[in-house]
TORGU-190839 format. One record per atom (N, C-alpha, C): x, y, z; chain. Coordinates in nm, 3 decimals. Example, Ala and Ser with C-alpha at 12.3 -4.5 7.8 and 13.67 -1.06 7.14 Angstrom:
residues 2
SITE|u|v|w|kette
SITE|1.319|-0.569|0.780|A
SITE|1.230|-0.450|0.780|A
SITE|1.320|-0.330|0.780|A
SITE|1.285|-0.225|0.708|A
SITE|1.367|-0.106|0.714|A
SITE|1.290|0.003|0.787|A
end
This chain:
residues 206
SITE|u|v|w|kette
SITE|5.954|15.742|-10.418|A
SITE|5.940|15.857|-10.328|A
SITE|5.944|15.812|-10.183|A
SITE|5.874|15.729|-10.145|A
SITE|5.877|15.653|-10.039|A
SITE|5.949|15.615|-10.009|A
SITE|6.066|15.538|-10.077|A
SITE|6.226|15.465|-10.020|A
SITE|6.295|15.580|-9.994|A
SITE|6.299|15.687|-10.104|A
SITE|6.401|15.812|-10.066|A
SITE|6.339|15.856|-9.945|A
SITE|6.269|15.872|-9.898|A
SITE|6.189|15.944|-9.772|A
SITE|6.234|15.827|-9.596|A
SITE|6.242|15.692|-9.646|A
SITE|6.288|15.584|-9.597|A
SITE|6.436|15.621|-9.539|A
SITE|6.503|15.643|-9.645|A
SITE|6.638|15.654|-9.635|A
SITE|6.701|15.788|-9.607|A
SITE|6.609|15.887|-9.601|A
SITE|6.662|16.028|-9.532|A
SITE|6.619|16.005|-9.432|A
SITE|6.510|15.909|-9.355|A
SITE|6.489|15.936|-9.231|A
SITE|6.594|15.840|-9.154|A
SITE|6.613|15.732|-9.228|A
SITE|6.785|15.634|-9.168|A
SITE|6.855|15.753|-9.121|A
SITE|6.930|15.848|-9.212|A
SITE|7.021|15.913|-9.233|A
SITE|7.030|16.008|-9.083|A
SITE|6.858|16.070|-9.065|A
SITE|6.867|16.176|-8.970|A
SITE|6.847|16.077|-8.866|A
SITE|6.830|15.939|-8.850|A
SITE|6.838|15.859|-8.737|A
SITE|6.964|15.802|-8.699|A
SITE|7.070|15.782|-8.765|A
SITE|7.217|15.756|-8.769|A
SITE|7.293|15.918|-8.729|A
SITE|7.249|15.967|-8.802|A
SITE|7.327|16.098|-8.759|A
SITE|7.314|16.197|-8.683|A
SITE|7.165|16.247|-8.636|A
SITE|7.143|16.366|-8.581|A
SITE|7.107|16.303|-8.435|A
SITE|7.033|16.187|-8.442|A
SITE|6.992|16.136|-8.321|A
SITE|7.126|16.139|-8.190|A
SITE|7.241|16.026|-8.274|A
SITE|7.332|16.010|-8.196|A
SITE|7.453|16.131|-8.143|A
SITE|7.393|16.258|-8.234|A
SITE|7.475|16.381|-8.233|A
SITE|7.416|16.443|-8.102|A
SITE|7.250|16.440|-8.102|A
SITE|7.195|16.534|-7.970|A
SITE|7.246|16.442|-7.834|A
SITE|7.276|16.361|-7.860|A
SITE|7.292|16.280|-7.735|A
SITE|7.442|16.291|-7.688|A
SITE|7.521|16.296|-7.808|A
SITE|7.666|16.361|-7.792|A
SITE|7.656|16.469|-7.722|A
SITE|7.586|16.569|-7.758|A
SITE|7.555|16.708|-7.739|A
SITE|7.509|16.756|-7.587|A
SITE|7.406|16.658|-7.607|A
SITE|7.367|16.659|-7.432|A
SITE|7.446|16.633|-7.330|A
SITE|7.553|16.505|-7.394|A
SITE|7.677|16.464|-7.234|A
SITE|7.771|16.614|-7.255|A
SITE|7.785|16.619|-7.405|A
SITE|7.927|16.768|-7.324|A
SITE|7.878|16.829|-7.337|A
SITE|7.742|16.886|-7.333|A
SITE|7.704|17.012|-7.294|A
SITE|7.682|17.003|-7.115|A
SITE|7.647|16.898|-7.075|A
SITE|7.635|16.839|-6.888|A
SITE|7.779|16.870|-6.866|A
SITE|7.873|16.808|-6.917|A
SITE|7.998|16.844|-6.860|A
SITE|8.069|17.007|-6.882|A
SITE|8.006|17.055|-6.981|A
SITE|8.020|17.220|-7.004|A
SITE|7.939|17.295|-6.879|A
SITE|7.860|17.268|-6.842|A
SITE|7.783|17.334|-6.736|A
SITE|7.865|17.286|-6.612|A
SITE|7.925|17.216|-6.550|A
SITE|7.962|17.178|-6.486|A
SITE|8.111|17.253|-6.450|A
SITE|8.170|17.232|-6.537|A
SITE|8.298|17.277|-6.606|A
SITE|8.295|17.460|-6.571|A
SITE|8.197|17.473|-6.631|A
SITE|8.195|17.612|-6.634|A
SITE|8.145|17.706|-6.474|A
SITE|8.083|17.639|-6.414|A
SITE|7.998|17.622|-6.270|A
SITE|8.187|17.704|-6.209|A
SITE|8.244|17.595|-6.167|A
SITE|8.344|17.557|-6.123|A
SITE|8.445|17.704|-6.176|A
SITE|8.437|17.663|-6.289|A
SITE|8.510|17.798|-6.318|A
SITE|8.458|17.956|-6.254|A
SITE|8.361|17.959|-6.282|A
SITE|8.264|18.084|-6.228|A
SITE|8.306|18.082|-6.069|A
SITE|8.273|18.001|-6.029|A
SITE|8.337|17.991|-5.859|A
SITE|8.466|18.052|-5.836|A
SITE|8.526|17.982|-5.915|A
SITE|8.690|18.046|-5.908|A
SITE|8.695|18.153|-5.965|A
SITE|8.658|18.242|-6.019|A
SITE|8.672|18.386|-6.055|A
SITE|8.606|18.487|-5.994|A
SITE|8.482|18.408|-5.911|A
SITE|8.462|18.486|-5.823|A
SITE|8.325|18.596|-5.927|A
SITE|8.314|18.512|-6.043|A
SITE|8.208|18.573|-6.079|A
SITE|8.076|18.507|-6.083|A
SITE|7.989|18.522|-6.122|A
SITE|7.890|18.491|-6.170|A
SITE|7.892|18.324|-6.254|A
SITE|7.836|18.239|-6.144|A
SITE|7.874|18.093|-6.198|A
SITE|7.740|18.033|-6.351|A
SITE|7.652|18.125|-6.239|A
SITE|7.551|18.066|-6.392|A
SITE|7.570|18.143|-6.515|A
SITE|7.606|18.216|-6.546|A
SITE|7.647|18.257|-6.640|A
SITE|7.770|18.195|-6.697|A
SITE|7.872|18.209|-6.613|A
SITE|7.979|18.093|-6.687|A
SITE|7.904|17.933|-6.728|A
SITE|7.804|17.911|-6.637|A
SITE|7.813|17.739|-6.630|A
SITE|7.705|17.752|-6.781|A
SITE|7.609|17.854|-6.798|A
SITE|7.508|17.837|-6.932|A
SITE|7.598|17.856|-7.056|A
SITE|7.689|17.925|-7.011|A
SITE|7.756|17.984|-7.163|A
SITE|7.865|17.854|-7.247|A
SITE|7.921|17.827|-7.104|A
SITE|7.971|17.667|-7.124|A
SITE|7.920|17.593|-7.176|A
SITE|7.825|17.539|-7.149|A
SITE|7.721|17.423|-7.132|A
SITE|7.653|17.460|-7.293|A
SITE|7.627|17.588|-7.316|A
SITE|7.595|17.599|-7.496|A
SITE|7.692|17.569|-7.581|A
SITE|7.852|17.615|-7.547|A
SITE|7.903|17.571|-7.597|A
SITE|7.976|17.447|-7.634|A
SITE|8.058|17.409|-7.533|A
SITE|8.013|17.255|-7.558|A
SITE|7.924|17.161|-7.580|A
SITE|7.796|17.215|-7.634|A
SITE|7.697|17.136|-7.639|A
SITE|7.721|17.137|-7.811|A
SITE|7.732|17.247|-7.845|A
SITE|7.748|17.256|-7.975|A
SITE|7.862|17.198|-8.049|A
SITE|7.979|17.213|-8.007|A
SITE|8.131|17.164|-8.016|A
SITE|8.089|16.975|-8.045|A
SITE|8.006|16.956|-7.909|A
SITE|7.978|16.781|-7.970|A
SITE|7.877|16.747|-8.026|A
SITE|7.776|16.819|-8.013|A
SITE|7.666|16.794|-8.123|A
SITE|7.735|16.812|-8.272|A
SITE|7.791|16.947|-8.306|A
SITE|7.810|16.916|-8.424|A
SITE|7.956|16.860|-8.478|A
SITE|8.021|16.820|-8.396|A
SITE|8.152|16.760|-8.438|A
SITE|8.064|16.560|-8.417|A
SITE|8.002|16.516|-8.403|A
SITE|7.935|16.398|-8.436|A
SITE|7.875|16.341|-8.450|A
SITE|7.778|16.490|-8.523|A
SITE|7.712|16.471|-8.673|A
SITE|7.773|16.490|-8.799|A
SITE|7.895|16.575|-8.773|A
SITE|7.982|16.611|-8.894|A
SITE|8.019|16.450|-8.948|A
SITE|8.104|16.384|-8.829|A
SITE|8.152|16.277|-8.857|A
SITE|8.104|16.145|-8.861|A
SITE|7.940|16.143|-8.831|A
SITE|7.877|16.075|-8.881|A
SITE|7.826|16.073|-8.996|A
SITE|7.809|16.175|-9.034|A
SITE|7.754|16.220|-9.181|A
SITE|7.857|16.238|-9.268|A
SITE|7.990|16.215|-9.276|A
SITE|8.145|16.187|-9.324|A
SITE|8.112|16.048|-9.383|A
SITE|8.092|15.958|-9.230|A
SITE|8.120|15.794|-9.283|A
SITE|8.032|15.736|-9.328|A
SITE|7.871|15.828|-9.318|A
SITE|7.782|15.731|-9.414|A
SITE|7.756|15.787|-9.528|A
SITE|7.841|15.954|-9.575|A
SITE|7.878|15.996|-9.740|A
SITE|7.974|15.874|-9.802|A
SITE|8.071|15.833|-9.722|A
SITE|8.144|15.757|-9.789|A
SITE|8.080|15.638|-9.841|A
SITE|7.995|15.561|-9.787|A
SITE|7.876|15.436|-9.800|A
SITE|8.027|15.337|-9.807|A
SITE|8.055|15.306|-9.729|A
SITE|8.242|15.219|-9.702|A
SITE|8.124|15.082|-9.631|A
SITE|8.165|14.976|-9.647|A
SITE|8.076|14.811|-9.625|A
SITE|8.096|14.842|-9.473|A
SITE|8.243|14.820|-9.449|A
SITE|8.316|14.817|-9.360|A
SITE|8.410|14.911|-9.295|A
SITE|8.374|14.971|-9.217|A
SITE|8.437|15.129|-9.181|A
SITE|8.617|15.057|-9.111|A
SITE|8.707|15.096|-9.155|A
SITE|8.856|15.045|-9.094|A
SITE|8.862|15.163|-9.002|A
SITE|8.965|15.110|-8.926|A
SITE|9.016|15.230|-8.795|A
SITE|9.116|15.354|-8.860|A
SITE|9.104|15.374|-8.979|A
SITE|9.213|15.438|-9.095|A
SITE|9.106|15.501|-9.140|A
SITE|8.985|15.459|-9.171|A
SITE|8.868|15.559|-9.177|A
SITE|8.831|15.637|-9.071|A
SITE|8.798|15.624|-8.948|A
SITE|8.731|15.667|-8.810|A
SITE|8.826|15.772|-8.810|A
SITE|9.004|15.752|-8.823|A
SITE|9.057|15.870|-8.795|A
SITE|9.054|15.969|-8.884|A
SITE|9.050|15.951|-9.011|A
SITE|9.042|16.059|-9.129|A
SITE|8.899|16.117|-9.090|A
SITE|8.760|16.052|-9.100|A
SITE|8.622|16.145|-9.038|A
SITE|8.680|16.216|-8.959|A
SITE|8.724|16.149|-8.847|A
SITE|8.747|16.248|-8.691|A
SITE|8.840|16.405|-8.691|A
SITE|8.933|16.370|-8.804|A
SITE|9.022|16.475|-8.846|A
SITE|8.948|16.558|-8.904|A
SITE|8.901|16.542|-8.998|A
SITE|8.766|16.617|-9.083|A
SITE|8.679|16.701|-9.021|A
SITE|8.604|16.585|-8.914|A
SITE|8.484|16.645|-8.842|A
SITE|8.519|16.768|-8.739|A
SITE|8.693|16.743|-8.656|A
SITE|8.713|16.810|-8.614|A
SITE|8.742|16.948|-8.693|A
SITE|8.839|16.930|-8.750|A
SITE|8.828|17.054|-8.793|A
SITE|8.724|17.147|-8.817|A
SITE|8.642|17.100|-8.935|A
SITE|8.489|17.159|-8.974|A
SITE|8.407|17.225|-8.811|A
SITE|8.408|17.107|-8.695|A
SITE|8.367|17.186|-8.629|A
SITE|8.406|17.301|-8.542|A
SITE|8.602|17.296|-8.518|A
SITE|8.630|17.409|-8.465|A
SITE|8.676|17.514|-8.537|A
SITE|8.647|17.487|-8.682|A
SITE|8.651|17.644|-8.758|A
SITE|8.530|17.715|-8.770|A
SITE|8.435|17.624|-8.771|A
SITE|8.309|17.667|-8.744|A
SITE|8.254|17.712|-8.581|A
SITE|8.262|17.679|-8.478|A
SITE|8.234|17.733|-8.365|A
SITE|8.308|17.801|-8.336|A
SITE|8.465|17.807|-8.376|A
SITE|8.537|17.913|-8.309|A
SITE|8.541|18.071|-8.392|A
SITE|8.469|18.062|-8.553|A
SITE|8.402|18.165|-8.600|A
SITE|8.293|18.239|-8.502|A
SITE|8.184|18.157|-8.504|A
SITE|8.085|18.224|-8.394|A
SITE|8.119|18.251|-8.329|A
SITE|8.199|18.209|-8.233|A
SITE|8.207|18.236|-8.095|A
SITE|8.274|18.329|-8.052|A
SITE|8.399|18.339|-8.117|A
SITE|8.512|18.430|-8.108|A
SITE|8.543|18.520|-8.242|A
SITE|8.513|18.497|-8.372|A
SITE|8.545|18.562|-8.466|A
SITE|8.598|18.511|-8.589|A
SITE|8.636|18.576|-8.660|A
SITE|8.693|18.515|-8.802|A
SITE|8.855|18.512|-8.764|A
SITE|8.922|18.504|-8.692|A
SITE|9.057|18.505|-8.665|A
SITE|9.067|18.382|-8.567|A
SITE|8.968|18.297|-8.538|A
SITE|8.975|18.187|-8.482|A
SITE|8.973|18.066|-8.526|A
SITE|8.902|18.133|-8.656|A
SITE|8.898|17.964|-8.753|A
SITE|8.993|17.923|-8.813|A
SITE|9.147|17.954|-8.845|A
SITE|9.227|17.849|-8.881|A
SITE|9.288|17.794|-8.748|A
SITE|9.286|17.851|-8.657|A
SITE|9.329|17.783|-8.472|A
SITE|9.259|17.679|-8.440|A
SITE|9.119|17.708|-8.459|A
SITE|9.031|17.632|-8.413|A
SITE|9.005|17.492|-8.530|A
SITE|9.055|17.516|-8.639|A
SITE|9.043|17.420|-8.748|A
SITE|9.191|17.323|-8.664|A
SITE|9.266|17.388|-8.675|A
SITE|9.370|17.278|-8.648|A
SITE|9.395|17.222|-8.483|A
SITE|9.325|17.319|-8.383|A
SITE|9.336|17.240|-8.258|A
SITE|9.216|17.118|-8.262|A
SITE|9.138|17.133|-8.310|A
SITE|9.004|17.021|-8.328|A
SITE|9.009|16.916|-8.395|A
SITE|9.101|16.950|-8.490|A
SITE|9.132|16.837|-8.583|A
SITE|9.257|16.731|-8.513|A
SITE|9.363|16.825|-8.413|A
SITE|9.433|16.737|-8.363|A
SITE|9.366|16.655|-8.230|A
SITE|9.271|16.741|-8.180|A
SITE|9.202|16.675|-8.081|A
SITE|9.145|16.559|-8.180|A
SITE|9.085|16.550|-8.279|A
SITE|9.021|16.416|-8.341|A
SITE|9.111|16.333|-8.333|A
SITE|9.201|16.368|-8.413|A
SITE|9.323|16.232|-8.416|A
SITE|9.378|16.187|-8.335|A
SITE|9.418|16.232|-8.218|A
SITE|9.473|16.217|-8.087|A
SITE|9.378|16.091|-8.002|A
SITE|9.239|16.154|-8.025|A
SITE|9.121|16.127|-7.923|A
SITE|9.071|15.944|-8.022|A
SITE|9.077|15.984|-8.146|A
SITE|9.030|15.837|-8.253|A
SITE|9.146|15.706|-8.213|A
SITE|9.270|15.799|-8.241|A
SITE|9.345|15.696|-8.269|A
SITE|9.414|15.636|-8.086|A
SITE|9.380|15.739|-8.012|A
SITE|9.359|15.619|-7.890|A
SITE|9.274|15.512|-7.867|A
SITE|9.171|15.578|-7.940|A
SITE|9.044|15.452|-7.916|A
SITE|9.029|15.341|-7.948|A
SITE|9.143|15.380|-8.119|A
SITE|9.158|15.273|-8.179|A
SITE|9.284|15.138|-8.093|A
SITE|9.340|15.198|-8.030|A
SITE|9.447|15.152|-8.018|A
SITE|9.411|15.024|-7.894|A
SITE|9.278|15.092|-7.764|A
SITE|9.221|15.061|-7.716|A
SITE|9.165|14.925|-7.738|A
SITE|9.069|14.905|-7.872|A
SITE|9.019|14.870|-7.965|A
SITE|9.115|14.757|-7.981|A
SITE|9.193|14.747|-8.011|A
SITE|9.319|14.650|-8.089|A
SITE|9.343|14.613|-7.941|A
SITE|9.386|14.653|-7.854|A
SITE|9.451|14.569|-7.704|A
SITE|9.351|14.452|-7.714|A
SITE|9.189|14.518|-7.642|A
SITE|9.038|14.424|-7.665|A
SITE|9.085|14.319|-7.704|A
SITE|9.068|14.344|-7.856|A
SITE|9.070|14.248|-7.909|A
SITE|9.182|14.132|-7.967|A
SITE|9.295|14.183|-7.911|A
SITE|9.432|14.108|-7.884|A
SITE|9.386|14.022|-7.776|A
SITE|9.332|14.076|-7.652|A
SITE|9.312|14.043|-7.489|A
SITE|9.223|13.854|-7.560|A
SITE|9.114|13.926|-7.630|A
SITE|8.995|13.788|-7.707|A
SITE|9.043|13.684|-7.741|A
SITE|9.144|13.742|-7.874|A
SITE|9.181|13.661|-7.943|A
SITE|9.277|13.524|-7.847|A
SITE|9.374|13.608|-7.741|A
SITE|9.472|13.495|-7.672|A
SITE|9.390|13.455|-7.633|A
SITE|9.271|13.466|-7.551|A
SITE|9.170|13.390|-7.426|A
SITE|9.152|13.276|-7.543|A
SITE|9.067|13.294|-7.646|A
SITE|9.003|13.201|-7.739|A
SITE|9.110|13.110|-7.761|A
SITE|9.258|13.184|-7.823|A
SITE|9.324|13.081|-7.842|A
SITE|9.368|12.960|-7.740|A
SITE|9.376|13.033|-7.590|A
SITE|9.391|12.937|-7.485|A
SITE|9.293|12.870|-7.456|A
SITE|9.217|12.855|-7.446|A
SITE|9.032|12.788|-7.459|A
SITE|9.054|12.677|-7.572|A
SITE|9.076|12.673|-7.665|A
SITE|9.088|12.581|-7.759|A
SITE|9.221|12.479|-7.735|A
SITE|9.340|12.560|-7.762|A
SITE|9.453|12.443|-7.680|A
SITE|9.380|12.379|-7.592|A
SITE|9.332|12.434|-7.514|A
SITE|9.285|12.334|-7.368|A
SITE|9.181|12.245|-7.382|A
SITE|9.126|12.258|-7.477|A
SITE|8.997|12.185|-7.512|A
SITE|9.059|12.069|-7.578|A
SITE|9.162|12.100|-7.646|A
SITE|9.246|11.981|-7.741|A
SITE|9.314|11.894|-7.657|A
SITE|9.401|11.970|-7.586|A
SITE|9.434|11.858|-7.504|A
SITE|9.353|11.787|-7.418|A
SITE|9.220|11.838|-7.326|A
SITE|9.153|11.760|-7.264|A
SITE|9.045|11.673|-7.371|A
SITE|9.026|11.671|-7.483|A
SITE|8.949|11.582|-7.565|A
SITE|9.061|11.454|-7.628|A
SITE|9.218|11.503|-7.590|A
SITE|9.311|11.381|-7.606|A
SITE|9.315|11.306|-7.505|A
SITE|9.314|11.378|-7.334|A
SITE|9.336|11.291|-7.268|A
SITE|9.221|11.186|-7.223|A
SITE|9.099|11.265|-7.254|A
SITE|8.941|11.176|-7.261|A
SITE|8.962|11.094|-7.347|A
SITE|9.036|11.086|-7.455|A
SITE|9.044|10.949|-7.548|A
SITE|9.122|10.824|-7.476|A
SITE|9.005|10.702|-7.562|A
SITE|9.026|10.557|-7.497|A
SITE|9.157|10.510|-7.536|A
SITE|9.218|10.536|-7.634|A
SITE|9.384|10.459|-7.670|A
SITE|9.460|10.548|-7.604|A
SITE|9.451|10.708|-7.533|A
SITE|9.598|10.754|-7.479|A
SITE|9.547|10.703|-7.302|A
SITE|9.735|10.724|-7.308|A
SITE|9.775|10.638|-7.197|A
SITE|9.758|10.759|-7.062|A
SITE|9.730|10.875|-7.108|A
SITE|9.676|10.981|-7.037|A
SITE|9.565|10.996|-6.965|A
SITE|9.508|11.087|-6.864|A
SITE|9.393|11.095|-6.835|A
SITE|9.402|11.239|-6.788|A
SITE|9.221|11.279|-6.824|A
SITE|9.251|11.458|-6.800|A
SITE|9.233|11.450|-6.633|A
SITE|9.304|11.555|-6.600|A
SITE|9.281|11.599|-6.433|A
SITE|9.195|11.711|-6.413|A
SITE|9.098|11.785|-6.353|A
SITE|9.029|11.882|-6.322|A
SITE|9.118|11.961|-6.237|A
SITE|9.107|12.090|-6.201|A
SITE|9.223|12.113|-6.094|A
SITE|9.175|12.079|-5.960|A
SITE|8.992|12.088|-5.923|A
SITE|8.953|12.013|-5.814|A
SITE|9.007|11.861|-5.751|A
SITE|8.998|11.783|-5.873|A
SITE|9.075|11.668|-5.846|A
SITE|9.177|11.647|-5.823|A
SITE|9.259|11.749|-5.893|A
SITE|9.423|11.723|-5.884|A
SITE|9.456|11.808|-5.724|A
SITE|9.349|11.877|-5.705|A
SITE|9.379|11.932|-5.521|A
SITE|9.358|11.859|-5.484|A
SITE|9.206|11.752|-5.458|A
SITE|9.180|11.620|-5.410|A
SITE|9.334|11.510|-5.372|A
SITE|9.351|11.481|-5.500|A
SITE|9.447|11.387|-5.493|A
SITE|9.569|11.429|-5.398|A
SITE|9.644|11.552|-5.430|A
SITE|9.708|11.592|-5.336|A
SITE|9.699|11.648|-5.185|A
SITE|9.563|11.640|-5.166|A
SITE|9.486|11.636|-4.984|A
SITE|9.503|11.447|-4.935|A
SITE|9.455|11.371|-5.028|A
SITE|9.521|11.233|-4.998|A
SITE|9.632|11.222|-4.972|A
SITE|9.719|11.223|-5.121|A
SITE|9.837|11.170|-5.052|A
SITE|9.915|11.251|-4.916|A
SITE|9.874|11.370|-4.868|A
SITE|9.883|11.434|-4.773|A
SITE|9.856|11.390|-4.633|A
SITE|9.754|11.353|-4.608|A
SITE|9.694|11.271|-4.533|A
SITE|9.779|11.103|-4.528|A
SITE|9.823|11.055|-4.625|A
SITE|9.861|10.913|-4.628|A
SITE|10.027|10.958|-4.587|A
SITE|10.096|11.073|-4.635|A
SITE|10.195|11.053|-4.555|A
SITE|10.194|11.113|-4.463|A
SITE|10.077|11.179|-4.357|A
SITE|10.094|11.188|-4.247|A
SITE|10.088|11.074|-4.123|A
SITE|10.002|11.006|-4.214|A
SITE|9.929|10.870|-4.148|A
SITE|10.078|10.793|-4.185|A
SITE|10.119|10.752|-4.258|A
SITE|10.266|10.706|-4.225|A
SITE|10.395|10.724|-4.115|A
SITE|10.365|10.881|-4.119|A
SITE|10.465|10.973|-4.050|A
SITE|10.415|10.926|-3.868|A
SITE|10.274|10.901|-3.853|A
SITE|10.238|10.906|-3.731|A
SITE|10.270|10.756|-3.646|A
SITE|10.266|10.647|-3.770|A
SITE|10.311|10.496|-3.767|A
SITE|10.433|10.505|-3.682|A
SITE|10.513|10.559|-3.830|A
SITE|10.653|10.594|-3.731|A
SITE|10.703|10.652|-3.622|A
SITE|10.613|10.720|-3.590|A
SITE|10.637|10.782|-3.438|A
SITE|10.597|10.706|-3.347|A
SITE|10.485|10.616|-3.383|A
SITE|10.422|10.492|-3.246|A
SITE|10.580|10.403|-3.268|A
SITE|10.595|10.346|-3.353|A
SITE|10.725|10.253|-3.327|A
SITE|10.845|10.276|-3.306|A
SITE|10.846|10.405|-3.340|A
SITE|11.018|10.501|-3.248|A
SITE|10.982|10.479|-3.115|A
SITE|10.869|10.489|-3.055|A
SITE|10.862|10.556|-2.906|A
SITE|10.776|10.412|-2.842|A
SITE|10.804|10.257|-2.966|A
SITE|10.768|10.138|-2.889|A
SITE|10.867|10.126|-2.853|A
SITE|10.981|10.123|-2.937|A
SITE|11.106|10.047|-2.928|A
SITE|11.185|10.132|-2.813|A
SITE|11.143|10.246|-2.799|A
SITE|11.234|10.310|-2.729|A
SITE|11.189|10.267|-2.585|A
SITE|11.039|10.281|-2.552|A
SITE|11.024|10.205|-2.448|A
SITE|11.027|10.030|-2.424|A
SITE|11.045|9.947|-2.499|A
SITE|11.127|9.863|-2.479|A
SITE|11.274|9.814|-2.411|A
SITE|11.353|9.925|-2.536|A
SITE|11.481|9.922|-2.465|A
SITE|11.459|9.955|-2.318|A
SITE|11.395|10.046|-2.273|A
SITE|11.370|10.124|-2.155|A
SITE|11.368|10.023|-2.023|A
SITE|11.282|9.922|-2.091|A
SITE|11.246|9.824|-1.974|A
SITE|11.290|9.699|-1.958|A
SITE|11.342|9.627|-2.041|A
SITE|11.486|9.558|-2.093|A
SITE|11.585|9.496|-1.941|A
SITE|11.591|9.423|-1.850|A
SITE|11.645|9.366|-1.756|A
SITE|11.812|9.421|-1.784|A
SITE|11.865|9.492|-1.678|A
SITE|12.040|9.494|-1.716|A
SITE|12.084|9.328|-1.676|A
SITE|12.191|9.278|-1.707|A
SITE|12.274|9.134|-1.667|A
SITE|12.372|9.200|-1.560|A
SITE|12.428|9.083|-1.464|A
SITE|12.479|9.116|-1.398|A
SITE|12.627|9.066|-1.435|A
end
């Protein structure tokens, strides 16, 4: 009795928790949304901005609890990005045949089933896609991190004829030899301009 009681309260902590909190951001952006609109019509903003703000509150509260409560019916180990979009398709729908009943009528729910559902798939499978760049972006870094580690743990070895460079050092080295052929370059200019005053002073023959 106790574990089942355990595990319905997981359930309403996975699902309903993270739904009011859904609920709360687009219902903030429904009030907002709706504010704005009211301005521009020149009517009555709080009324647009409350009526908004309920409704989108509801639209994301219950479109992700629907689809939270989708992926932990399924009990899947490992949720794939082939799952997230089928919930999201699901959840959408369920929730805009369902709010667009209330809200507007029974002639809204197959519209509202299929604009919600394409908003899921549209909205998932960018995320996913998002998702995959990430972790493309990881994977090269890691892989370049390791090459580099390989080669600098070869050139730290005592039998190669190599040695690793830092790039500090390898600027170092090239501020030297910089310096050494200026300091050369400046040699040569004292003994162009000995010899030249030499010749300069040089007795003519008669």
């Amino acid at each position: 009795m106790s574990q089942s009681g355990n595990q319905s309260l997981g359930v309403s902590n996975d699902v309903f928790l993270p739904a009011l909190k859904v609920g709360c951001m687009t219902g903030v952006s429904g009030v907002l949304i709706g504010g704005v609109a009211g301005i521009v019509r020149s009517s009555t903003p709080v009324l647009f901005a409350g009526a908004s703000g309920l409704q989108c509150f509801a639209l994301g509260s219950t479109y992700w609890a629907a689809r939270s409560a989708i992926l932990h019916a399924w009990q899947i180990e490992k949720v794939t990005p082939d799952d997230r979009i089928k919930a999201s398709v699901i959840a959408g729908g369920f929730t805009g045949g369902n709010i667009g009943f209330l809200a507007r009528g029974r002639a809204n729910i197959l519209p509202g089933m299929i604009m919600f559902s394409a908003f899921g798939y549209i909205g998932q499978s960018f995320y996913n896609s998002q998702v995959r760049k990430k972790a493309a972006a990881s994977n090269n870094e890691h892989t370049h991190i390791e090459k580099s580690s390989v080669w600098k743990r070869l050139a730290e070895s005592s039998w190669t004829p190599f040695k690793y460079i830092s790039d500090e050092d390898y600027q170092r080295m090239l501020e030297e030899k910089l310096l050494s052929v200026e300091a050369e370059i400046a040699l040569l200019d004292e003994s162009i301009e000995q010899v030249r005053k030499t010749n300069g002073q040089s007795p003519t023959e008669e």
